[in-house]
C-alpha positions as CSV (number, residue, x, y, z in Angstrom):
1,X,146.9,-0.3,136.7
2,X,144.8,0.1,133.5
3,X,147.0,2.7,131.1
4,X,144.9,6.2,130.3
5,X,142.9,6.1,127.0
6,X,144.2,7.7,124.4
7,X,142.3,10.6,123.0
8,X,142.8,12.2,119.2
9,X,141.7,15.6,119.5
10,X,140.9,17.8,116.5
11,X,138.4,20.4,115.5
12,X,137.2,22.4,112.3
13,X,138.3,26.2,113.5
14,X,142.0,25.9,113.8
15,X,144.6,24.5,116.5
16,X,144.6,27.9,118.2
17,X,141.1,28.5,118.8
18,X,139.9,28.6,122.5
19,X,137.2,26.2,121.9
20,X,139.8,23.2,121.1
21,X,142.7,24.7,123.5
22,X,139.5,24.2,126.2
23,X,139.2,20.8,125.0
24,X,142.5,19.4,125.1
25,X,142.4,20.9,128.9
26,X,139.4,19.1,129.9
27,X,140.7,15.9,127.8
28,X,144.4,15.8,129.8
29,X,142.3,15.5,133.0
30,X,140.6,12.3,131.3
31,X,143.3,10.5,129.1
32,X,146.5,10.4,126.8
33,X,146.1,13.3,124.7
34,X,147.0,13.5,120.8
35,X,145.9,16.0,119.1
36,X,145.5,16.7,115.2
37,X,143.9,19.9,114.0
38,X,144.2,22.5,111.0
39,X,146.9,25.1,110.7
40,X,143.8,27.8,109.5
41,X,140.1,27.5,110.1
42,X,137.8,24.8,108.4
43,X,134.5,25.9,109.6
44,X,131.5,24.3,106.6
45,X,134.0,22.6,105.3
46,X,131.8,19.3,105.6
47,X,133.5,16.4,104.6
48,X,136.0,17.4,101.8
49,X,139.6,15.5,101.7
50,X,142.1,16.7,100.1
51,X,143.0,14.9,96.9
52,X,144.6,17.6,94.3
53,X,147.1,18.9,96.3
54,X,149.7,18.0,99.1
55,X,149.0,18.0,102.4
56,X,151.8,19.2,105.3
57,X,151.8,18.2,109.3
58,X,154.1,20.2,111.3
59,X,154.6,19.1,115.0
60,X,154.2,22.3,117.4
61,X,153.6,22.8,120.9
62,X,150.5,25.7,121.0
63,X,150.1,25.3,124.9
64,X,151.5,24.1,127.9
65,X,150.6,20.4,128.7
66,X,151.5,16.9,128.1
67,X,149.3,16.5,125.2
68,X,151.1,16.0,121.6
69,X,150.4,18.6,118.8
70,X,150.5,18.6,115.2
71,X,148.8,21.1,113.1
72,X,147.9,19.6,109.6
73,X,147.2,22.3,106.3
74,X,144.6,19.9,105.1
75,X,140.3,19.9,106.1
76,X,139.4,18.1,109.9
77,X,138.5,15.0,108.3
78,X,142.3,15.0,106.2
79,X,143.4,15.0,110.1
80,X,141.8,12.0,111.2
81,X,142.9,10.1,108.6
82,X,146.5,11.5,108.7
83,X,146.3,11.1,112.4
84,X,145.1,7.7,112.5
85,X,147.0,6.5,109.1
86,X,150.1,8.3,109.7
87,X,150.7,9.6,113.1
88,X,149.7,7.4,116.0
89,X,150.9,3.9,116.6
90,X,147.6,2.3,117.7
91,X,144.0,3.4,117.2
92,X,142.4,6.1,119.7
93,X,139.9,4.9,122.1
94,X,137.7,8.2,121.4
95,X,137.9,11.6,118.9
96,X,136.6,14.1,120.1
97,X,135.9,17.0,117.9
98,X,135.6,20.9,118.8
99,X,134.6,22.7,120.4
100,X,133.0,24.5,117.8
101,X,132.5,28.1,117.6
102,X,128.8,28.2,116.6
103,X,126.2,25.6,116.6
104,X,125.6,22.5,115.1
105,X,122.2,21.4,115.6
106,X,119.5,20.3,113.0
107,X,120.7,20.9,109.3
108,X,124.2,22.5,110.3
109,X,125.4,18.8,111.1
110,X,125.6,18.5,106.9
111,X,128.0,21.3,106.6
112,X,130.3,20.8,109.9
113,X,133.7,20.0,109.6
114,X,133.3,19.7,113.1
115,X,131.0,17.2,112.6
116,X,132.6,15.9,110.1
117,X,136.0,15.2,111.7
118,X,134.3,13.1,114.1
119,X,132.3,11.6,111.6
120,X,135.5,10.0,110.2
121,X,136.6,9.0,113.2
122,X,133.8,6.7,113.5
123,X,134.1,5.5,110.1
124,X,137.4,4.5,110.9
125,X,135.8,2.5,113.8
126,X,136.5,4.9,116.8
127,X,133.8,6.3,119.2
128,X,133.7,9.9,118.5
129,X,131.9,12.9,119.6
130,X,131.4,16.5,118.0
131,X,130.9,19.2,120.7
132,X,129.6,22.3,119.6
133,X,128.9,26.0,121.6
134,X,125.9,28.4,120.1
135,X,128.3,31.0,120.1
136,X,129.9,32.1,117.1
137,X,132.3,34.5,118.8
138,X,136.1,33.8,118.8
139,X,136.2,34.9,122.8
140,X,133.3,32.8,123.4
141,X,132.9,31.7,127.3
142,X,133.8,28.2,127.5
143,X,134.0,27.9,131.1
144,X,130.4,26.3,131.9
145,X,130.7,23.5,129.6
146,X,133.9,22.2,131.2
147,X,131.8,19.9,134.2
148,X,129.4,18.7,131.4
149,X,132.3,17.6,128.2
150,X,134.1,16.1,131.3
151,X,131.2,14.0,132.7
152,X,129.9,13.2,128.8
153,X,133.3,12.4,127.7
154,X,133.5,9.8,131.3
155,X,130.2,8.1,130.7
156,X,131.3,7.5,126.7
157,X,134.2,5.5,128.2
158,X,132.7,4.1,130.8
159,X,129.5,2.8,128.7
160,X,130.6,2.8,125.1
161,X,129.1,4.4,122.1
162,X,127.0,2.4,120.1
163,X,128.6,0.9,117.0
164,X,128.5,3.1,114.0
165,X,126.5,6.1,115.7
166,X,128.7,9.4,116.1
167,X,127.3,11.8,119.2
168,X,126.7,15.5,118.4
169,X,125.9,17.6,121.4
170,X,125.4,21.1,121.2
171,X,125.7,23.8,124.1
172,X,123.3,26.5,124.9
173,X,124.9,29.6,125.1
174,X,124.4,30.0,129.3
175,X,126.2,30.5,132.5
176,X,126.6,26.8,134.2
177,X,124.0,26.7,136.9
178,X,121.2,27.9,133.9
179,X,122.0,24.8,132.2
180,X,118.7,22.7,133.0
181,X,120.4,19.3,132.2
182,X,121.1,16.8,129.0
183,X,118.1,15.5,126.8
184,X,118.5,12.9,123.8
185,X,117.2,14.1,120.8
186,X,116.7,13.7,117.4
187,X,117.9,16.3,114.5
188,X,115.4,18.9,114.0
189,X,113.7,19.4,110.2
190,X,115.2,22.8,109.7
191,X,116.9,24.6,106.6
192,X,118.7,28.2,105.9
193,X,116.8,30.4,103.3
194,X,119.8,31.4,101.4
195,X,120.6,34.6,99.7
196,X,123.2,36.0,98.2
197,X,124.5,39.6,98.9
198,X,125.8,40.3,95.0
199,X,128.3,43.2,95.1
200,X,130.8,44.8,92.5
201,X,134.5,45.2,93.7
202,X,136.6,48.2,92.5
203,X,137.1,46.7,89.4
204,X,134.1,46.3,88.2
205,X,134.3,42.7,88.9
206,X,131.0,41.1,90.4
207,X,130.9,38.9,93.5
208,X,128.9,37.0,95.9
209,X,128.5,37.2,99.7
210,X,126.3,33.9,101.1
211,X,123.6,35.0,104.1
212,X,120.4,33.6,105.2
213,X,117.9,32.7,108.1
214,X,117.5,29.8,109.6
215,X,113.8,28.4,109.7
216,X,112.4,25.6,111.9
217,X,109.0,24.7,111.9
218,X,109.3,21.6,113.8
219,X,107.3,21.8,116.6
220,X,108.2,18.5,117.9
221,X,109.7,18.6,121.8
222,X,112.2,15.9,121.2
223,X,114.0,18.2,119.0
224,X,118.4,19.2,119.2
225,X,116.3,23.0,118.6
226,X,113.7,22.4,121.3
227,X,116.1,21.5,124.0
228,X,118.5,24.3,123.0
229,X,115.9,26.8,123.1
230,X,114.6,25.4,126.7
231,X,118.5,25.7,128.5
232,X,119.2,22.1,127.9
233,X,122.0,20.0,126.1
234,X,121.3,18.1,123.1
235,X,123.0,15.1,122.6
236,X,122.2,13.2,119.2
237,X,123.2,10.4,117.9
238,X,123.9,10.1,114.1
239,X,125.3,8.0,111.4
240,X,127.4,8.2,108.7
241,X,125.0,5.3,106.7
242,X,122.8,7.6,104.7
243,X,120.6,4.8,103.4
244,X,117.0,5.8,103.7
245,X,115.9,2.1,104.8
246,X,112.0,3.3,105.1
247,X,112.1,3.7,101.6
248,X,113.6,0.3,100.1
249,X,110.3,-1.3,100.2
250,X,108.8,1.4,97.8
251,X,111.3,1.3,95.3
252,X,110.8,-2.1,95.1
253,X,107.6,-1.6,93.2
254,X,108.9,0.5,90.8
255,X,108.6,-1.2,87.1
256,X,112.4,-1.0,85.7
């Protein structure tokens, strides 16, 4: 009989938050379960290590289940790397990351640690997968995303994630039968228009709070943003390769 996979778990909000102890739930019905996740949320963290300071990984037991624990004081993508460096014994056959309390579509993939823990995973040569709910609440409803992480996470196994390209798949915020299906998309061209709330504290001491709206004026239907908006997942599949290849060719003419 072919062993279970072995699964490294993590996530960018904290190893207590609902949308990871959902996670871990769903991934003990799949595989071996390891899991590696920050002692404090991480959320926008992106993909900062930690290289000034020490890091500490305490082994606890958060929930009932057979999965193994460790919470880690350092960012989600410091817990792959301790995880994969450190901890386990052989490499994970998947990471999955999340779920994430809030979305992750379009321009938010740049500032994940979500994201970006899953992102190192696949660096590191693993499959991995970021899920993410459009609900930023900490008692967000996780319940009608357990059928689709399970059957997503099953068909990554069973078919394999193409070499060097990292899924991020983002939930709608509906009940389970309003969910219309899956579509494969492509990142929507989308920003935040920042502000910044300037305020004096009670000792006369300036400071900054960060807001903004997000803006997307891509019309295009075969958007992460379209789909979301229409009741459907979107799956997408990135890369940590940043080269802009289309534009190698036009460089080429420039006179150095």
């Amino acid at each position: 009989m072919k062993s279970k996979p072995l699964i490294l778990v993590t996530n960018d909000d904290g190893i207590t938050a609902p949308g990871l102890r959902t996670l871990i739930e769903i991934m003990n019905e799949i595989g071996e379960v390891f899991v590696v996740a920050p002692d404090s949320p991480q959320s926008a963290m992106g993909h900062a290590i930690t290289i000034n300071s020490t890091l500490h990984c305490q082994k606890i037991k958060v929930a009932e289940g057979p999965q193994v624990e460790y919470s880690c004081s350092g960012t989600p993508a410091d817990c792959v790397k301790l995880a994969v460096n450190e901890l386990l014994d052989r490499k994970p056959d998947l990471c999955v990351s999340g779920i994430n309390h809030g979305s992750n579509s379009s321009i938010n993939v740049i500032y994940s640690g979500t994201m970006s823990a899953a992102m190192e995973a696949g660096i590191e040569g693993i499959p991995a997968i970021g899920f993410s709910l459009l609900d930023f609440q900490w008692n967000a409803d996780f319940e009608p995303l357990r059928n689709f992480v399970r059957q997503i996470t099953l068909e990554a196994l069973r078919n394999g994630i193409p070499k060097d390209v990292v899924l991020n798949i983002n939930f709608p915020k509906l009940k389970e039968e309003e969910i219309k299906g899956i579509k494969i998309c492509r990142q929507a061209r989308a920003n935040w228009v920042e502000k910044f709330d300037k305020r004096t504290n009670p000792m006369g001491r300036e400071y900054y709070w960060l807001t903004g709206t997000f803006v997307n004026e891509d019309k295009g239907e075969d958007t992460d943003e379209w789909a979301l908006s229409q009741g459907y997942i979107s799956i997408v599949p990135t890369q940590f390769d940043l080269t802009a290849h289309h534009s190698i060719q036009q460089l080429n003419t420039w006179n150095f």
